[in-house]
N, C-alpha and C positions, 0 to 999 in steps of 0.2 A: 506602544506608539513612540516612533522616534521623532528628532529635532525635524525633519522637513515635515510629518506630519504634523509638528505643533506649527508649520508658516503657515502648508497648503491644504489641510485637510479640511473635511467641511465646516467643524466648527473652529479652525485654525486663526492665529493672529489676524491672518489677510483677509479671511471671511469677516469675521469679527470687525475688521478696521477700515476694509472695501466695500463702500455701496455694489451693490452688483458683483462681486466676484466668484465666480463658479471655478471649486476642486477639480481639478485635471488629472487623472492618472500620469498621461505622459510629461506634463510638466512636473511632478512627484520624481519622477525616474530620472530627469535632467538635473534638476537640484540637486538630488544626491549624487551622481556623479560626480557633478559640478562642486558639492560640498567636498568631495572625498578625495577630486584633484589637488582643489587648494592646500588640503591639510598635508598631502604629501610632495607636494611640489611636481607633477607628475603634467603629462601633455592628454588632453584628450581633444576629439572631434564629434562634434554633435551634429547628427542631421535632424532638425526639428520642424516636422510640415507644420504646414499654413494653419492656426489656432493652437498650437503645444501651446504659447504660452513661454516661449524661450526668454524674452526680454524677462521677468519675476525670475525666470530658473535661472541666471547667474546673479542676479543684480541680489537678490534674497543673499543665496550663500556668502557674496562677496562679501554685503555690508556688515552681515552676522559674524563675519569671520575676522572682523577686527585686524586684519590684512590692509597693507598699502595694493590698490589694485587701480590699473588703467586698463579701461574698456574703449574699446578703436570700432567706432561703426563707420558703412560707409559712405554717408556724407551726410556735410552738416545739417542738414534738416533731420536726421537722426539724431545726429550729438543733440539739437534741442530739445526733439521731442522726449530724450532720453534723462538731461539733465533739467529741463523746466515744466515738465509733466510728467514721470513716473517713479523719478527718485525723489521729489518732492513727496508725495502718495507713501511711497513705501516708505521710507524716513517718519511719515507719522503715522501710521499703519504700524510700525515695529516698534517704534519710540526708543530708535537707536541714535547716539547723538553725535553723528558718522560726520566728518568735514569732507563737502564735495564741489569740486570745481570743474568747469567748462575751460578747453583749449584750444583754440584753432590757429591757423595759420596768421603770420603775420598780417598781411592785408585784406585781413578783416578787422583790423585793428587802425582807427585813429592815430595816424603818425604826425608827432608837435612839431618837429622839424620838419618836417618835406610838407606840409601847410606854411610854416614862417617865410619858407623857399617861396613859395606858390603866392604869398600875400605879397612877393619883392617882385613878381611877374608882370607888366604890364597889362597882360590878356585877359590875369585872373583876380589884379587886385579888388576888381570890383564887382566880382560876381557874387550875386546876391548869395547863393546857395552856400558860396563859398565863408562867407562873412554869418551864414546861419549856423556852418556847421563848429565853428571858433566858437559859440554860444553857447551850442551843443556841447562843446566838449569841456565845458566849465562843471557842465551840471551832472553828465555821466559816471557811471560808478565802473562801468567794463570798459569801454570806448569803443565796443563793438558796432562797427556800421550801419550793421543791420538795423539797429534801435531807432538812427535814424530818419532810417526813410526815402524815399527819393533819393534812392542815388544807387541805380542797378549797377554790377559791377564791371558791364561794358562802360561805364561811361567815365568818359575822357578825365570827371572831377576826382573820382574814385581813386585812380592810381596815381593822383596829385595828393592827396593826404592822405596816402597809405602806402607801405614800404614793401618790399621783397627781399628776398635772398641774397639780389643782388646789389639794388644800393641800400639797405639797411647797414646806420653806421658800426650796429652794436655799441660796445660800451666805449668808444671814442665819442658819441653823440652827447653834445653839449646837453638833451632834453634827459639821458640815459635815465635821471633817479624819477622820473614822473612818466616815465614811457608806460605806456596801456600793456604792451606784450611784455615787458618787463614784470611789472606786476601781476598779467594771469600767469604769468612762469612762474613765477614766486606763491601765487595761490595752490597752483597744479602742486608744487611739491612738498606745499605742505599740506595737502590734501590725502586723508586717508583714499578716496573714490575720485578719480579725474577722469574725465569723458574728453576724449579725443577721435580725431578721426584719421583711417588709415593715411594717405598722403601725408600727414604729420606726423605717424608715428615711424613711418619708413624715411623722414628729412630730419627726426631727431635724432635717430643711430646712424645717418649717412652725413648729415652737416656737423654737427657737434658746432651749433652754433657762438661762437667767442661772445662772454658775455651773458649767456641765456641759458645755463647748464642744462642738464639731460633730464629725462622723463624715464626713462626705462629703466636705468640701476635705479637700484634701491626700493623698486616694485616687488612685491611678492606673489603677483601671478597678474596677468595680461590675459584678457577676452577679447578678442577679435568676432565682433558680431559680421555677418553678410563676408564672410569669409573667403564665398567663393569669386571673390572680387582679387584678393591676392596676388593668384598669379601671372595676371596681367600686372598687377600695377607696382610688382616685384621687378618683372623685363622694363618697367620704364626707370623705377627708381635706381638699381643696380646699373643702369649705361649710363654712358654721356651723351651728353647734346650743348649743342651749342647754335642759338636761333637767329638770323637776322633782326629779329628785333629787340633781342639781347647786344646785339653790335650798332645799333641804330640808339640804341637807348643810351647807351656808352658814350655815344658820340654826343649824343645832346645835352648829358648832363655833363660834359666836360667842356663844353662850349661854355652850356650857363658859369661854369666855376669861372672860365676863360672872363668871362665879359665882365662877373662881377669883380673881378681885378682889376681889368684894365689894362694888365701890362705884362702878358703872358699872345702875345702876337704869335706865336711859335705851338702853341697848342691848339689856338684856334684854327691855324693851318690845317695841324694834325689831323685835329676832328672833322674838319670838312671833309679831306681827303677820307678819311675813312668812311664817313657817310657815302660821298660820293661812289665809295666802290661796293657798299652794301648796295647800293641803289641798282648799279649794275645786275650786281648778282641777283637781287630781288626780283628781275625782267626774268631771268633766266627760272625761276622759279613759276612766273606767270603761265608757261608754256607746261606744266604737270600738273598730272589731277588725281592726288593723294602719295602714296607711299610711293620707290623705286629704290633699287637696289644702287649705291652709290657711283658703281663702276659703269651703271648704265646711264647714268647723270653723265658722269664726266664724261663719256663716249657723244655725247652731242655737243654741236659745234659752239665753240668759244666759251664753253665751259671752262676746263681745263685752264683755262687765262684768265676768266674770273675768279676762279678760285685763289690762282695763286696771286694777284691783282690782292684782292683781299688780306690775305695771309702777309705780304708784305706790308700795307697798310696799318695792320693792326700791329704789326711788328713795330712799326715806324712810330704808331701811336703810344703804345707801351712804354716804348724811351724816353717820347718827349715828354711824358707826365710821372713818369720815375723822377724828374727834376723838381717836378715840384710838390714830392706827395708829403712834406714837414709843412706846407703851410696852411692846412688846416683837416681837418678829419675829412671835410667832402674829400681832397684830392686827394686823401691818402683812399679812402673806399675807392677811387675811380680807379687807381696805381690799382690794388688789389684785384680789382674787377676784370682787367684788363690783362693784367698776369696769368692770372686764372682761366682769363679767356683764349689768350696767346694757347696755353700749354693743352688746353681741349680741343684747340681747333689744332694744333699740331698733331695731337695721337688720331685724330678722327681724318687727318686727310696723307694721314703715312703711309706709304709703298706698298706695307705690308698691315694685313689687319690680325690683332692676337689671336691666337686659338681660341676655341669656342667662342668666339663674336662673330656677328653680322655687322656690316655696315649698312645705312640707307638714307634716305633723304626723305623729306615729308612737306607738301607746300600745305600752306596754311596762311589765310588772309590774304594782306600784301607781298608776304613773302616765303621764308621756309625757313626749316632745320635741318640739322646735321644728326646723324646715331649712330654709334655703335653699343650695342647690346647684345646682351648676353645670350646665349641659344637656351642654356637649362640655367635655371636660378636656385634651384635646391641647396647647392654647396653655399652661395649667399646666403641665401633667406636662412641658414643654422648656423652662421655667425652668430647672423641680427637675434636668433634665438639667445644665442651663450652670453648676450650680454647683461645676464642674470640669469640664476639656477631658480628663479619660479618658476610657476605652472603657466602653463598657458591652454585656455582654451578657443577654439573655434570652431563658430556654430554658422550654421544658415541650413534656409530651410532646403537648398539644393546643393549636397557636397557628392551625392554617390549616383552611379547607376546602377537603378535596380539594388540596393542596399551595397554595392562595391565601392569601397573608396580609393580606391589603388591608383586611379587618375591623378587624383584632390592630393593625395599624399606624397605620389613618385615627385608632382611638378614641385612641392616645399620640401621636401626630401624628411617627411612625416610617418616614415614607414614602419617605426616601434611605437606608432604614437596609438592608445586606444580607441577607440570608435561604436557609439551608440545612433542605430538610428530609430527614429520615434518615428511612428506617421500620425497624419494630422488624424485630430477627435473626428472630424466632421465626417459626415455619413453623406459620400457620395454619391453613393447608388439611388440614393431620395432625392439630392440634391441638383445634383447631373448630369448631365450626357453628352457622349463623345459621338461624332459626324466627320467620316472620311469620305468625302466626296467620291462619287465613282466615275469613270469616262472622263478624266483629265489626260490631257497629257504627259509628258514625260520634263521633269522642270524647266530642261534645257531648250523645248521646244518656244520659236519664238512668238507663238498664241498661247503660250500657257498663263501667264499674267490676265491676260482676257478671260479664258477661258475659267481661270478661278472667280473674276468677278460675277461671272454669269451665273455659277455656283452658288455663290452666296448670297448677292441680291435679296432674292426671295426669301432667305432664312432672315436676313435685316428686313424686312418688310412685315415678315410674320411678326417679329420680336416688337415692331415699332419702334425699330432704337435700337438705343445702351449698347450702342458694340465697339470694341477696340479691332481696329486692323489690324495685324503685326507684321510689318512686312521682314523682308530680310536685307533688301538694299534699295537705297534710296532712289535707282532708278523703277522697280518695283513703287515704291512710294507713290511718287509722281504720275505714275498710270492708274495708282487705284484711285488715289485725291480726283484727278481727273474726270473718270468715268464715275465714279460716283457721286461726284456732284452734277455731272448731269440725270443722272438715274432715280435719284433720293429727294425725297423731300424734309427727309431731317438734316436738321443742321449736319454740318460736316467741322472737326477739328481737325488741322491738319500738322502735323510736327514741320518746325520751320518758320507756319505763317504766323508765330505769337511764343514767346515765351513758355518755358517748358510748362512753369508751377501756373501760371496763367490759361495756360490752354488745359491743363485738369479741372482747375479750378472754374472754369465755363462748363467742361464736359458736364463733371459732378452735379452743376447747379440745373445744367438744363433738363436731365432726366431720360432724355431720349434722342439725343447724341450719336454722331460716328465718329469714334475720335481714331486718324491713322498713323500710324509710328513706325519709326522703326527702332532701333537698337536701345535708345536710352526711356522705350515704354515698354521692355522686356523686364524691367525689374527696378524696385524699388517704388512701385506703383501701388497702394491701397484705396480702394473705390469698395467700399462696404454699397449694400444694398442694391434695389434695382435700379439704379444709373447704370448700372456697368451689369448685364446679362447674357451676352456674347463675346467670344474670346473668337474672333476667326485669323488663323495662321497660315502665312501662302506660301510657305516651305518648310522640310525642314533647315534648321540654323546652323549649317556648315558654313565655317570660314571660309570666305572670299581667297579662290586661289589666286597667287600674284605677289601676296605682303610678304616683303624679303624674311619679316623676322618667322612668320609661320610656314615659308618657304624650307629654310632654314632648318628649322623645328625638325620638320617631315626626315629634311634630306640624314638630320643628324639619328634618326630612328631607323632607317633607314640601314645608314653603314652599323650600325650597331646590330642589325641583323633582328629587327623589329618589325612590326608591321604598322607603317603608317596610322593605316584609315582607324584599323580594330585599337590599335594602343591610343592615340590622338585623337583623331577628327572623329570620329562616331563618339568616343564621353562626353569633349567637347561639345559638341552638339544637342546629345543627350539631355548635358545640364543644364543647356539654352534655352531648349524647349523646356525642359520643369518649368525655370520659370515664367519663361510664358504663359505656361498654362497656369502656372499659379497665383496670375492677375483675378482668375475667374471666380473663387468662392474666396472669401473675405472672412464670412461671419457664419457662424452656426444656422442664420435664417435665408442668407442666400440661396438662389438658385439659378441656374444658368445651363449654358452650352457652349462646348467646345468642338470648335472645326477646325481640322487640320487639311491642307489640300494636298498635299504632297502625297501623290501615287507610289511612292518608294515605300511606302508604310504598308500597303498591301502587298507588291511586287518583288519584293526583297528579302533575303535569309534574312538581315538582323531588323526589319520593319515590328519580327515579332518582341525583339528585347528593347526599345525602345518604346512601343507601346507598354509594355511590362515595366513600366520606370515610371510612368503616369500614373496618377493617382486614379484609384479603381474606380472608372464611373462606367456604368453600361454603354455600349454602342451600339447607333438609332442606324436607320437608314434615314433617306431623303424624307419621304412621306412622314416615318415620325421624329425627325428634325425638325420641321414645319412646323407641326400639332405641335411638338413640346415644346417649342419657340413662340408658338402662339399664347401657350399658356402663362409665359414666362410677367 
């Protein structure tokens, strides 16, 4: 018997110290990996379906291994469920006496200054919540917002006592020795185990915050849980951007500095003017609806004069507060803020754009942003690797098609990197079943959207419920929410009309539920038992053509004498759909059904290798979709 049979084996540590914990083969096989990466500093990839059990299979090795290690899941409702339920467990489960901290992003943090700011405001000196949360923050031990309460992070009070990137004073901040992120930075690195979430571990090797030192050296190996989240959020961190409300924000808190002086007339100018011509610009944004390629921006009329309207402005702004960034740390952050912004919005609207970048614009709210990003991120993302010779691993339950990882690895440039793939315990064929609608159209056709409702109906009717829609685009969304609320007599949830974790949290409790989604209820979703017994899908999950930066992508595969669809857009896709489908079994006692509508699944050379990447459950017909839905 070796060291991972003494954690996971039946009568193991974790047996022995876990009510309820049932020995896993394939979580046995990830530990040791995982144990055998760390010892040698070495890269591995783990694909671990739905029940391995992957969260114990690093967290075990890690804490045993007496290693400085940071684990990056992604997002913060993992970072908690990770560090305030199941390292707590395992910590007295192993009776290891491991020092572990939680890290997230600045403004989730309690900011003393930009509240003191906020208490000099007319607006808000007397807001009750405001004068609750001053209370609050006597008594806190983190200054994490979330503790609490009341106070979602759309809301106007939220980014009033709490900081960013961008006016965070760092260690000019007269509050700097009492600051809340001050001190989780100082917990994290003295922490043997720190839980972090991606966006922060890609703004710790990209900002090298002054003041707040680093998270990554001096790690001895880094877990990247939900992994396959990466190499998107690799093309955002590696570009720039620069947002009208990053310029709007500028302006306002330069104004405030303006007034609380009194005798700085020449910057309040400034600032108005520059508001004034975000505002502009902002109209011009009103008229797009989502992404565009930049040059097709400025090709509509009076664009091209807002822009440079703008770009003078901020020019103009930039000097006048160079004059006075010695009297006191705000105006020296607003100078710095403003440099920084001068110098991004000059590379981003230059003549020429660098090789391997796209440019593009994106509206958003009241207004928009500016990007240029990168086409391939691999040569970044193994920088960000070299800034320490540990291990790293990365797991989720969807990295490969059909056991290939070649997609997952060319986009981080992971291609010496090792790779085990598990599949889940759960016994699908008992569990299970998969339903391809027959007699649909073709997706492009423009009844197909109907025509999949008709499809299903009946199978939600038999079920009584518990079904997830999953659309693929929000115009898709809006016709099924539509038609099925007049169709249905069970409730309906719809993405949009409520709150992400609000609208699960109704779904779960009503039992028989249609909740419809699209993109952000493809993953990251756990709905154990019968609430959730229908998984029905109205396409397959190919990117939206049009997005300059996936435009781009293609084109760049393309001249390298590639093929598109097979290298790209079919993995892509591929891993879309795992997890979609792997909203549908949860727990060793579920049982459900999966419908996928899309006709290309039958019609199609690669309908068969995509089906072949799904976890093996039988396929019904209509008739016993019905029955087995009835049962359900």
């Amino acid at each position: 018997m070796d060291e991972v049979d003494d954690w996971f084996g039946d009568e193991g540590v974790l047996a022995r110290g876990l009510p309820g914990f049932v020995s896993r083969g394939p979580q046995r096989e990830m530990a040791r990996a995982v144990a055998g990466v760390i010892d040698n500093a070495e890269t591995l990839i783990v694909e671990a379906g739905t029940g391995t059990g992957k969260t114990y299979a690093y967290l075990v090795p890690a804490l045993v291994a007496g290693r400085r290690v940071v684990v990056s899941t992604g997002t913060k409702n993992l970072q908690d469920q990770l560090y305030r339920r199941d390292l707590p467990r395992l910590l007295s489960a192993l009776k290891i006496p491991a020092r572990t901290a939680l890290l997230k992003g600045r403004s989730n943090y309690f900011c003393i200054q930009r509240t003191t700011r906020a208490m000099q405001t007319p607006g808000w000196r007397y807001d009750d919540r405001l004068n609750r949360l001053r209370a609050w923050a006597k008594t806190t031990d983190s200054g994490e917002l979330s503790e609490f309460g009341d106070l979602p992070e759309d809301d106007p009070l939220h980014a009033r006592v709490s900081s960013t990137a961008d006016n965070c004073l760092g260690a000019k901040c007269p509050d700097f020795a009492e600051c809340f992120v001050v001190k989780a930075r100082r917990a994290a690195l003295a922490a043997d185990l720190v839980v972090v979430n991606h966006h922060l571990l890609f703004a710790d090797f990209l900002l090298k915050d002054e003041g707040f030192g680093e998270i990554l050296p001096g790690s001895d190996a880094v877990v990247v849980d939900e992994a396959h989240q990466l190499p998107e959020l690799a093309t955002q961190f590696f570009g720039v951007r620069v947002s009208t409300r990053q310029l709007r924000d500028l302006a306002t808190d330069a104004q405030n500095e303006a007034d609380e002086w009194g005798d700085l007339p020449d910057l309040v100018s400034a600032s108005e003017a520059l508001a004034d011509a975000v505002q502009s610009l902002e109209a011009a944004f009103a008229m797009i609806n989502g992404r565009l390629k930049l040059e097709d921006f400025v090709a509509r009329p009076m664009v091209p004069k807002l822009i440079e309207t703008t770009e003078e402005r901020l020019f103009e702004f930039r000097q006048t507060v160079r004059a006075y960034e010695e009297r006191s740390p705000a105006l020296s952050g607003v100078f710095e803020r403003a440099a920084a912004a001068y110098e991004r919005w000059s590379l981003l609207t230059a003549p020429e754009v660098l090789e391997g970048r796209v440019r593009w614009i994106e509206a958003r709210g009241r207004g928009g942003s500016f990007h240029q990003t990168p086409i391939e991120v691999a040569e970044s993302f193994e920088k960000l690797r070299l800034t320490h010779a540990g291990a790293w691993i990365f797991t989720s339950a969807t990295l490969s098609a059909a056991g290939d990882f070649g997609h997952f690895q060319r986009q981080l440039g992971l291609e010496r990197a090792q790779t085990l793939a598990l599949d889940s315990p759960f016994d699908y064929a008992e569990q299970a079943r998969l339903h391809l609608p027959s007699d649909l159209p073709e997706p492009n056709a423009p009844d197909y959207t109907a025509r999949f409702i008709e499809a299903v109906v009946p199978i939600i009717e038999a079920a009584r419920g518990g079904a997830f829609v999953l659309c693929t685009s929000h115009r898709a969304l809006k016709q099924v929410a539509q038609t099925l609320r007049a169709k249905l007599t069970q409730n309906l949830y719809v993405q949009g009309e409520d709150d992400r974790a609000r609208l699960l949290e109704r779904f779960t409790k009503d039992g028989d539920g249609v909740l419809v989604g699209t993109a952000s209820f493809w993953e990251g979703v756990d709905v154990k038992g019968r609430a959730l017994r229908l998984v029905l899908i109205d396409r397959l999950p190919f990117a939206a053509p049009g997005d300059p930066v996936f435009e781009a992508r293609l084109a760049a595969i393309r001249k390298a004498g590639g093929n598109p669809f097979f290298d790209y857009q079919l993995p892509d896709a591929v891993m879309m759909l795992r997890q979609g489908a792997g909203r549908l079994i949860r727990d060793s006692g579920d049982r459900g059904l999966l419908v996928i509508g899309d006709p290309r699944l039958r019609g199609k050379p690669y309908g068969r290798k995509v089906l072949e990447a799904l976890p093996p459950m039988p396929r019904v017909n209509r008739d016993e979709a019905l029955d087995w839905a009835a049962t359900l």
